[in-house]
mmCIF file of the N, C-alpha and C atoms, coordinates in Angstrom:
data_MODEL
# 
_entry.id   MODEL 
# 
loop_
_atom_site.group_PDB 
_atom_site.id 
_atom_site.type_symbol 
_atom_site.label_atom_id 
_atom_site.label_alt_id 
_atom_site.label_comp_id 
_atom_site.label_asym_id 
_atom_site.label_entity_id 
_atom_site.label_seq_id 
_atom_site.pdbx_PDB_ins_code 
_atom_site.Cartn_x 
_atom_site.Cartn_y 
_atom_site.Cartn_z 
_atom_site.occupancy 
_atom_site.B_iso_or_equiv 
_atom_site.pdbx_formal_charge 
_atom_site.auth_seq_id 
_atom_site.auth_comp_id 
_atom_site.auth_asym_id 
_atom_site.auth_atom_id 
_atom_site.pdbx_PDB_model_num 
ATOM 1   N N  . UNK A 1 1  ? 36.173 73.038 38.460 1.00 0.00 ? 1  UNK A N  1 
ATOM 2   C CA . UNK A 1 1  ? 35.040 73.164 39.365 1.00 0.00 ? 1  UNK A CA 1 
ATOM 3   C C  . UNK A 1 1  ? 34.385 74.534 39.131 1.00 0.00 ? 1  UNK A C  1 
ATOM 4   N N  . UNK A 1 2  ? 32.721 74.816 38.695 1.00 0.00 ? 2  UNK A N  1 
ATOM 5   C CA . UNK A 1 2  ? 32.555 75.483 38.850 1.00 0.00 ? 2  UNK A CA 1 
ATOM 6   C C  . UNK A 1 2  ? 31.998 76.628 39.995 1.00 0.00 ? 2  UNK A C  1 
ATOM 7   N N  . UNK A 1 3  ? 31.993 77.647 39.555 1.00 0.00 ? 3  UNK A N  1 
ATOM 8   C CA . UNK A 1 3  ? 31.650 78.427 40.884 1.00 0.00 ? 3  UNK A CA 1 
ATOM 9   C C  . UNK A 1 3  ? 30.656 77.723 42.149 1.00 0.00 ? 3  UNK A C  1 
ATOM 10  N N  . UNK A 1 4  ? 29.346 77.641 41.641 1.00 0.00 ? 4  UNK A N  1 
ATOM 11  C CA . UNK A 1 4  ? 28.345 76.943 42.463 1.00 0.00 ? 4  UNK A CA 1 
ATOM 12  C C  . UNK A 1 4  ? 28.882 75.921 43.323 1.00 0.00 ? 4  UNK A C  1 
ATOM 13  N N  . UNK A 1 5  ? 29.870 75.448 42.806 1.00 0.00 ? 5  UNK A N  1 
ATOM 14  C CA . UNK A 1 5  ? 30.520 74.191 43.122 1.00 0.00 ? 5  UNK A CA 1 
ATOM 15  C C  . UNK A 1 5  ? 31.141 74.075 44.097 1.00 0.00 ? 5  UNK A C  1 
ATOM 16  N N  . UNK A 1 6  ? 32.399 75.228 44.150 1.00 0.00 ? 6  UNK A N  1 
ATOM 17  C CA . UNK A 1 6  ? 33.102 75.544 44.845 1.00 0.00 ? 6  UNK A CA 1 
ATOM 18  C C  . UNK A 1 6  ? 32.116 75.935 46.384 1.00 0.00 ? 6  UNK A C  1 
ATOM 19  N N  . UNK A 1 7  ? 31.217 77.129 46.057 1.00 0.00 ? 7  UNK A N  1 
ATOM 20  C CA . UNK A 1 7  ? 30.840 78.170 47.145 1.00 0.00 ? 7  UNK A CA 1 
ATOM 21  C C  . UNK A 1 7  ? 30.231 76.550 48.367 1.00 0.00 ? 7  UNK A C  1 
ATOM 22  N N  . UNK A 1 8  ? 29.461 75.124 47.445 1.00 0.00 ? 8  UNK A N  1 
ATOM 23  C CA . UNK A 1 8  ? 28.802 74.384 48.123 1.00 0.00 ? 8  UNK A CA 1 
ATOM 24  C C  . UNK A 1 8  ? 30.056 73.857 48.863 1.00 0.00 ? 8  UNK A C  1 
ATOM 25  N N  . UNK A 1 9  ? 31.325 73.580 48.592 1.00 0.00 ? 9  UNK A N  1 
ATOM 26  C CA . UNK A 1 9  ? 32.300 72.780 48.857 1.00 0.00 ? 9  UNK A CA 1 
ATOM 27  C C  . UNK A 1 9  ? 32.976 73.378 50.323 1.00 0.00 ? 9  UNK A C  1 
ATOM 28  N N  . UNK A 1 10 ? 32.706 74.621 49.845 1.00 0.00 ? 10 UNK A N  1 
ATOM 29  C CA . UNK A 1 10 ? 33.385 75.473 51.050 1.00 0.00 ? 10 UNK A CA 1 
ATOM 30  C C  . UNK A 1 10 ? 32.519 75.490 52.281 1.00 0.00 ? 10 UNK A C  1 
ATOM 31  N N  . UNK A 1 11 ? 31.078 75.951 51.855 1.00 0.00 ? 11 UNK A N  1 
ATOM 32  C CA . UNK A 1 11 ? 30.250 75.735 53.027 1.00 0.00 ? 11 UNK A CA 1 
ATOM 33  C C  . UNK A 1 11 ? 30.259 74.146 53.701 1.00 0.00 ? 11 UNK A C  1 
ATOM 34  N N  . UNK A 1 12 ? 30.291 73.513 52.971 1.00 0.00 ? 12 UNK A N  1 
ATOM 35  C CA . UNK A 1 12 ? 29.861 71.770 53.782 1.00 0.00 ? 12 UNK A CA 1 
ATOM 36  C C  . UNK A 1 12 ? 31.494 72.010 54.523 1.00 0.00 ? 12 UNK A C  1 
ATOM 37  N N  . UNK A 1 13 ? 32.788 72.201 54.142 1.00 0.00 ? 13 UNK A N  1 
ATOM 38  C CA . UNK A 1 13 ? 34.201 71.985 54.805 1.00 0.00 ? 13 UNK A CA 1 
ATOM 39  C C  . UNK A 1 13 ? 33.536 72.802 56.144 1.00 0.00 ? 13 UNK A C  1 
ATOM 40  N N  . UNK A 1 14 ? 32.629 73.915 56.473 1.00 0.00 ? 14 UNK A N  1 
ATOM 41  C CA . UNK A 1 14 ? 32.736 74.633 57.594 1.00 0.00 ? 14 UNK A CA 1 
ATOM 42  C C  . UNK A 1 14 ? 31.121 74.176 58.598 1.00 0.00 ? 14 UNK A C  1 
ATOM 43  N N  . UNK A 1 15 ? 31.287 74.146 59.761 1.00 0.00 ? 15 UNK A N  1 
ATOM 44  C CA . UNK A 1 15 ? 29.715 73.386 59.781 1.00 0.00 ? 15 UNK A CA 1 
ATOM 45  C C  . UNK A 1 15 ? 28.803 74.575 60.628 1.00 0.00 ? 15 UNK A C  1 
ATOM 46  N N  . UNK A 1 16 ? 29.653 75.482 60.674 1.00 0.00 ? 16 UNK A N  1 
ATOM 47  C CA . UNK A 1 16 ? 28.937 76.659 61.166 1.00 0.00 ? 16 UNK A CA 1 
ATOM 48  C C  . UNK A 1 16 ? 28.661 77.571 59.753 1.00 0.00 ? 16 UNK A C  1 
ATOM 49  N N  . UNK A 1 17 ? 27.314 78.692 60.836 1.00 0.00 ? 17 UNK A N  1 
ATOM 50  C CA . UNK A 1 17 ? 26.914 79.329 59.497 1.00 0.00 ? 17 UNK A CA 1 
ATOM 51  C C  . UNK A 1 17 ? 27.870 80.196 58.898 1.00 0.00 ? 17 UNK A C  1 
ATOM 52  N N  . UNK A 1 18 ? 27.985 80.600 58.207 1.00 0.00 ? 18 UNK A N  1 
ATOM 53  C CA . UNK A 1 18 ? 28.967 81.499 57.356 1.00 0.00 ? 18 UNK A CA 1 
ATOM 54  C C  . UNK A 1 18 ? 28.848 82.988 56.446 1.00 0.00 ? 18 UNK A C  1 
ATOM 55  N N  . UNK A 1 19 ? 29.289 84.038 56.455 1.00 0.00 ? 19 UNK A N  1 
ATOM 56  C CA . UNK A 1 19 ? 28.728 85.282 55.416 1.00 0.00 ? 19 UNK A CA 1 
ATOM 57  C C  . UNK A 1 19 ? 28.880 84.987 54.484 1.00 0.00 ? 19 UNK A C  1 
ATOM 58  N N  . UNK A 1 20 ? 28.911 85.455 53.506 1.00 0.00 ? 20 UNK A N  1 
ATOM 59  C CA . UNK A 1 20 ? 29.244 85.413 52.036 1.00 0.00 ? 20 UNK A CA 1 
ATOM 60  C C  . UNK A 1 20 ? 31.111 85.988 51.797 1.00 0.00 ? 20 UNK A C  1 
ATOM 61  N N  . UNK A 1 21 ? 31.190 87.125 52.610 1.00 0.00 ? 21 UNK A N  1 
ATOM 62  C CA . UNK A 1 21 ? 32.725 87.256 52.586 1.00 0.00 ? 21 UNK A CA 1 
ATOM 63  C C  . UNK A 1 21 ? 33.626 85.826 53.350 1.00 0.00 ? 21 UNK A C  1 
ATOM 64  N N  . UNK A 1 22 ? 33.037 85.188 53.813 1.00 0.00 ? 22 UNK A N  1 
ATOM 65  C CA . UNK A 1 22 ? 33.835 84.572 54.751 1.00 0.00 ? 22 UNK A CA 1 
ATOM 66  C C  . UNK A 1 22 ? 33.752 83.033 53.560 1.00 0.00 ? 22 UNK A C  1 
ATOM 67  N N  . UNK A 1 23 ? 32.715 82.887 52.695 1.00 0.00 ? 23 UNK A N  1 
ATOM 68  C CA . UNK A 1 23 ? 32.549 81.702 51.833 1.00 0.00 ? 23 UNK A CA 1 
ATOM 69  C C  . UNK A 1 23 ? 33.390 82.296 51.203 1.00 0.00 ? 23 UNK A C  1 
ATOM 70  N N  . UNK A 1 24 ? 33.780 83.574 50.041 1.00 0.00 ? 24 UNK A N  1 
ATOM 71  C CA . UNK A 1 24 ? 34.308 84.376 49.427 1.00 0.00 ? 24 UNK A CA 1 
ATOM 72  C C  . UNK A 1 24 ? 35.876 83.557 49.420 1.00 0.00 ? 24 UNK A C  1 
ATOM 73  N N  . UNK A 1 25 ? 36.180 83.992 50.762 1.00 0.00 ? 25 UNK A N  1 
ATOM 74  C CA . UNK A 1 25 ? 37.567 83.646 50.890 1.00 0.00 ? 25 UNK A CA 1 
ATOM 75  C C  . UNK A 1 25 ? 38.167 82.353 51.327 1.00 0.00 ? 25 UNK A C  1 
ATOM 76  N N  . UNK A 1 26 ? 37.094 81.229 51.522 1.00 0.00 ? 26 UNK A N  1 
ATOM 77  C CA . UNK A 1 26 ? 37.338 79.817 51.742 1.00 0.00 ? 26 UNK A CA 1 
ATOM 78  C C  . UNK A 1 26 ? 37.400 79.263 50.237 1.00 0.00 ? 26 UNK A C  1 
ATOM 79  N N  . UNK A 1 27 ? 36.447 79.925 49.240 1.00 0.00 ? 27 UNK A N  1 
ATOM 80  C CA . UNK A 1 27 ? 36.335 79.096 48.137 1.00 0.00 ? 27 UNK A CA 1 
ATOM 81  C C  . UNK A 1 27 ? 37.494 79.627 47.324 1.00 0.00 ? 27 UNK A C  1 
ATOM 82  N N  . UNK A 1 28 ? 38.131 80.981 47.608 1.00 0.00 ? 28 UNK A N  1 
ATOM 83  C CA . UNK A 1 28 ? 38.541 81.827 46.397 1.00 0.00 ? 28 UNK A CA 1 
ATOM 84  C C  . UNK A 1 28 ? 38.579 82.578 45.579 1.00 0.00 ? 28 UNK A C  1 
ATOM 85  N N  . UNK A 1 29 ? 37.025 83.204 45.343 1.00 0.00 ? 29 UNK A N  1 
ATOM 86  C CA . UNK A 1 29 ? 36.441 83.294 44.590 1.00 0.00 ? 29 UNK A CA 1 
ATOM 87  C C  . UNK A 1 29 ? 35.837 85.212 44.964 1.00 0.00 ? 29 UNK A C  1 
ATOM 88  N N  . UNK A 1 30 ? 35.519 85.652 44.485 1.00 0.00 ? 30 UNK A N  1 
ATOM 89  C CA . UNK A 1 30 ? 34.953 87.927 44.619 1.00 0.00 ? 30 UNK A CA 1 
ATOM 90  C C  . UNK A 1 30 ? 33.735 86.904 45.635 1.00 0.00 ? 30 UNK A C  1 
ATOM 91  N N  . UNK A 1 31 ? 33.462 88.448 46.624 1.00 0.00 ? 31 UNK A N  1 
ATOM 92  C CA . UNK A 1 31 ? 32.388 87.883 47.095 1.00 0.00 ? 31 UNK A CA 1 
ATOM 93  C C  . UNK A 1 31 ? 31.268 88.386 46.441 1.00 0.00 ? 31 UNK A C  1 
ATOM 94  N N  . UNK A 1 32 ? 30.955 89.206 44.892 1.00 0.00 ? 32 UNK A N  1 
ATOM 95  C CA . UNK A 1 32 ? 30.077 89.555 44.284 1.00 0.00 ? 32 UNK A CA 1 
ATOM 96  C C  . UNK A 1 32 ? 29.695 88.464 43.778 1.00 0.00 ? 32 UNK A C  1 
ATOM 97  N N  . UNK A 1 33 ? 30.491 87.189 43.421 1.00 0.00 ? 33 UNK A N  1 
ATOM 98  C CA . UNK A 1 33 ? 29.986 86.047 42.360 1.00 0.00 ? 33 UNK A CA 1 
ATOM 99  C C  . UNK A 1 33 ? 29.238 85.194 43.420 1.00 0.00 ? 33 UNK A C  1 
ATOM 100 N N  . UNK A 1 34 ? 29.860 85.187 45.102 1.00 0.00 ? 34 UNK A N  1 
ATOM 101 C CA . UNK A 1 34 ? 29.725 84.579 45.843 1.00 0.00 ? 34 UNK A CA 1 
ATOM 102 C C  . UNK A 1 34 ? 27.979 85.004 46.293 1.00 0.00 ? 34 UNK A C  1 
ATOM 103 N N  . UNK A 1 35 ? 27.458 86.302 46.145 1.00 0.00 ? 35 UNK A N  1 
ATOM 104 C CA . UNK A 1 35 ? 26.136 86.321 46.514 1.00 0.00 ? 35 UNK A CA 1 
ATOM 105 C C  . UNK A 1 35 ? 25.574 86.096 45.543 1.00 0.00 ? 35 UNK A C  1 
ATOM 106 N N  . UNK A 1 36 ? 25.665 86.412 44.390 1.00 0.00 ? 36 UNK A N  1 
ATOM 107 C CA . UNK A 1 36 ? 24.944 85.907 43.453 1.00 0.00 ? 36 UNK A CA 1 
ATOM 108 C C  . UNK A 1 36 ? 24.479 84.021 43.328 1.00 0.00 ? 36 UNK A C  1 
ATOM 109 N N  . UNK A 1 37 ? 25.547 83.336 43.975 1.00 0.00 ? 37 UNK A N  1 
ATOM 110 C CA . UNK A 1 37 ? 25.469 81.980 43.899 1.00 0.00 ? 37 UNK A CA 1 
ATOM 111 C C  . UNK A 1 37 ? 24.490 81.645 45.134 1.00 0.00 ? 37 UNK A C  1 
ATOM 112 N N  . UNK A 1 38 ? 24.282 82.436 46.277 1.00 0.00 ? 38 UNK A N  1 
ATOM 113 C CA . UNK A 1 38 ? 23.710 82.314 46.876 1.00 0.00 ? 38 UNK A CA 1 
ATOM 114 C C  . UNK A 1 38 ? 22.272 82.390 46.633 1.00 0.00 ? 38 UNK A C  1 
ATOM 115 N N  . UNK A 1 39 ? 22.107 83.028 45.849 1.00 0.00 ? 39 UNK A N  1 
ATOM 116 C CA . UNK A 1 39 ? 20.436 83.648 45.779 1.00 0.00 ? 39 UNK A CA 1 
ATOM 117 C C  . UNK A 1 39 ? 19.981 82.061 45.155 1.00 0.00 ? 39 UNK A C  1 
ATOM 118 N N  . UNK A 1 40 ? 20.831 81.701 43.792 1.00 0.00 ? 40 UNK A N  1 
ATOM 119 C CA . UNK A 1 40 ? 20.941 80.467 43.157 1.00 0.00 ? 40 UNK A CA 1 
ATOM 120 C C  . UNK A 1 40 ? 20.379 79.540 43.992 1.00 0.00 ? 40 UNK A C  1 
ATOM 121 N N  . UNK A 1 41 ? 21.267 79.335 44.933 1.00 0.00 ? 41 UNK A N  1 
ATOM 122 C CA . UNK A 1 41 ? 21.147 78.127 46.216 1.00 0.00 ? 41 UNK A CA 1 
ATOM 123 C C  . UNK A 1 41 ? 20.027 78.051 46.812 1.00 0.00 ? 41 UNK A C  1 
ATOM 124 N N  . UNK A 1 42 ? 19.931 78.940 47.522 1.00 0.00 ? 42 UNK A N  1 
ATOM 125 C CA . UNK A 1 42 ? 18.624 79.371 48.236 1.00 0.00 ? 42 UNK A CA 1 
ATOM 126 C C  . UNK A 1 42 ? 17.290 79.262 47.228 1.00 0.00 ? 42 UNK A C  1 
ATOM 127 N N  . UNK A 1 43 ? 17.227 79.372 46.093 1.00 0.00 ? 43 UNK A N  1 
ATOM 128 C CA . UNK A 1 43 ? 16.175 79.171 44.957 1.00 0.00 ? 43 UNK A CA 1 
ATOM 129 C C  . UNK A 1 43 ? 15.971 77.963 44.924 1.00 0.00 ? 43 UNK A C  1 
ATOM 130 N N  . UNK A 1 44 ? 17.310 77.149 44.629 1.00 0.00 ? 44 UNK A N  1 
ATOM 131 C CA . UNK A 1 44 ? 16.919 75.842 44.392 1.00 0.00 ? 44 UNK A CA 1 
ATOM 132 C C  . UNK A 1 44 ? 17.057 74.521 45.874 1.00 0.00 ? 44 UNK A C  1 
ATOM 133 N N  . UNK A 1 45 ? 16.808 75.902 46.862 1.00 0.00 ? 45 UNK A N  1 
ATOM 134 C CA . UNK A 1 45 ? 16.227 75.107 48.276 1.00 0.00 ? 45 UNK A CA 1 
ATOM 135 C C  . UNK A 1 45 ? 17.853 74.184 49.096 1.00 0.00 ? 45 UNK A C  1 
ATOM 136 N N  . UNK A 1 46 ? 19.168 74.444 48.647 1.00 0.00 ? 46 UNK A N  1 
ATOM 137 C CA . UNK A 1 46 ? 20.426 73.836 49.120 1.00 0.00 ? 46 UNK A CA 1 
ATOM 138 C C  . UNK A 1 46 ? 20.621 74.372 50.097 1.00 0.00 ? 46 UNK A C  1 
ATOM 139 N N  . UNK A 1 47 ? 20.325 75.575 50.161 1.00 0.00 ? 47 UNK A N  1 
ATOM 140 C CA . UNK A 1 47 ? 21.131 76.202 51.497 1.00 0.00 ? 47 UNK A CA 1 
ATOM 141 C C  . UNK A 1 47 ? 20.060 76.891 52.284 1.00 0.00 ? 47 UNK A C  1 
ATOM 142 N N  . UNK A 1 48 ? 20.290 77.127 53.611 1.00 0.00 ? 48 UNK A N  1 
ATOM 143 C CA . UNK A 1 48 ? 19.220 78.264 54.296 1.00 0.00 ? 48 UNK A CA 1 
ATOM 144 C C  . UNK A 1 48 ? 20.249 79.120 54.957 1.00 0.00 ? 48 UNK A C  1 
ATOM 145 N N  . UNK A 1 49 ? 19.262 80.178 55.386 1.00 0.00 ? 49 UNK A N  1 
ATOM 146 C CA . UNK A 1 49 ? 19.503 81.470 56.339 1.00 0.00 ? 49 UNK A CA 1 
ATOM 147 C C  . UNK A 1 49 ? 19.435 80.886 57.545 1.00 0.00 ? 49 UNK A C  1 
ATOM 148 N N  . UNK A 1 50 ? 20.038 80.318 58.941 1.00 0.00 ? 50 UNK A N  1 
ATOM 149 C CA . UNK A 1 50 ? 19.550 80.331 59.850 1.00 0.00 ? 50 UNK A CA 1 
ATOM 150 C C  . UNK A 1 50 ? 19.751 81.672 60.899 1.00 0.00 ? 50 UNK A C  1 
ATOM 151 N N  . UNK A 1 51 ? 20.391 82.795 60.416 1.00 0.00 ? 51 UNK A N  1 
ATOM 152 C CA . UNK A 1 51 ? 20.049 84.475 60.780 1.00 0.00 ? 51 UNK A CA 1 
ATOM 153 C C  . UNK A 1 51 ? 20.783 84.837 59.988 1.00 0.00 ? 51 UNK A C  1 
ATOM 154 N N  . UNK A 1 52 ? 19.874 86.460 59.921 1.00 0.00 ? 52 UNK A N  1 
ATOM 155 C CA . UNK A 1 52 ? 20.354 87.485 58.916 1.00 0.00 ? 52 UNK A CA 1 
ATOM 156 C C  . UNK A 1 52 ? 21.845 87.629 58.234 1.00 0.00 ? 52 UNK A C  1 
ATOM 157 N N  . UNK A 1 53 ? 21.835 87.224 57.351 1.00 0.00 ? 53 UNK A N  1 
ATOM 158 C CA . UNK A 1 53 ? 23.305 87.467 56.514 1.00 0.00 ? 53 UNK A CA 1 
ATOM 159 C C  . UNK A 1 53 ? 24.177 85.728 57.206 1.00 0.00 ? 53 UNK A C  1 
ATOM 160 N N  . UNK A 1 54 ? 23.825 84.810 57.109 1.00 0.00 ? 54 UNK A N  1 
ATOM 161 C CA . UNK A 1 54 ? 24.405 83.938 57.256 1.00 0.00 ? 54 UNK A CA 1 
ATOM 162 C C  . UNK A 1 54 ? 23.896 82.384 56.730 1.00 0.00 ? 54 UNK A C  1 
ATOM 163 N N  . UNK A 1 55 ? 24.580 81.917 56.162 1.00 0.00 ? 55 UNK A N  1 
ATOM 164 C CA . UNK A 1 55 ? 23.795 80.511 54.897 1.00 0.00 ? 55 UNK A CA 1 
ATOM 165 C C  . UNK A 1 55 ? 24.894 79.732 55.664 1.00 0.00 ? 55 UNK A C  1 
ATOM 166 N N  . UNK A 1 56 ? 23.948 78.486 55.485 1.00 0.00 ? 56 UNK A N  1 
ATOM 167 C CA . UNK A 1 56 ? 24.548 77.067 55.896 1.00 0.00 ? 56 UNK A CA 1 
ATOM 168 C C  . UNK A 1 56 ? 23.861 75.775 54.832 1.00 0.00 ? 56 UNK A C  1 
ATOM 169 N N  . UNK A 1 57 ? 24.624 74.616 54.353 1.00 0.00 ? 57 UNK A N  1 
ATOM 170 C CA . UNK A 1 57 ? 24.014 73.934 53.699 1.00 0.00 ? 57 UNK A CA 1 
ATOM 171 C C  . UNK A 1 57 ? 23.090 73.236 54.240 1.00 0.00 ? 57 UNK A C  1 
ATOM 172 N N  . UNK A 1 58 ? 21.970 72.799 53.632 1.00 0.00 ? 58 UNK A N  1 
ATOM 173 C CA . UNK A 1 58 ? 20.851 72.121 54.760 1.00 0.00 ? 58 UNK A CA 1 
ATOM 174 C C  . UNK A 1 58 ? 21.257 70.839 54.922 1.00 0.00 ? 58 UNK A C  1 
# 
């Protein structure tokens, strides 16, 4: 599984919003790779902000 993969897998298991440290440590994974996947997400419209510093899958 790759990264992207994981960070989506972890967010849908949680149904509240989540930080990036807190995806970090559900998926496994540095939470440096973990924001970077975010920006990803958010580009290609999967995930939103519903407040500052917190992503949820749409």
């Amino acid at each position: 599984m790759e990264v992207k993969e994981k960070v989506l897998h972890a967010m849908q298991q949680n149904s509240q919003p989540m930080r990036p440290g807190e995806i970090a440590e559900a998926a496994g994974i540095d939470k440096k790779d973990v924001e970077k996947v975010i920006k990803v997400l958010k580009d290609q419209d999967l995930i939103y902000s519903p407040k500052r510093c917190f992503y949820q899958v749409k």
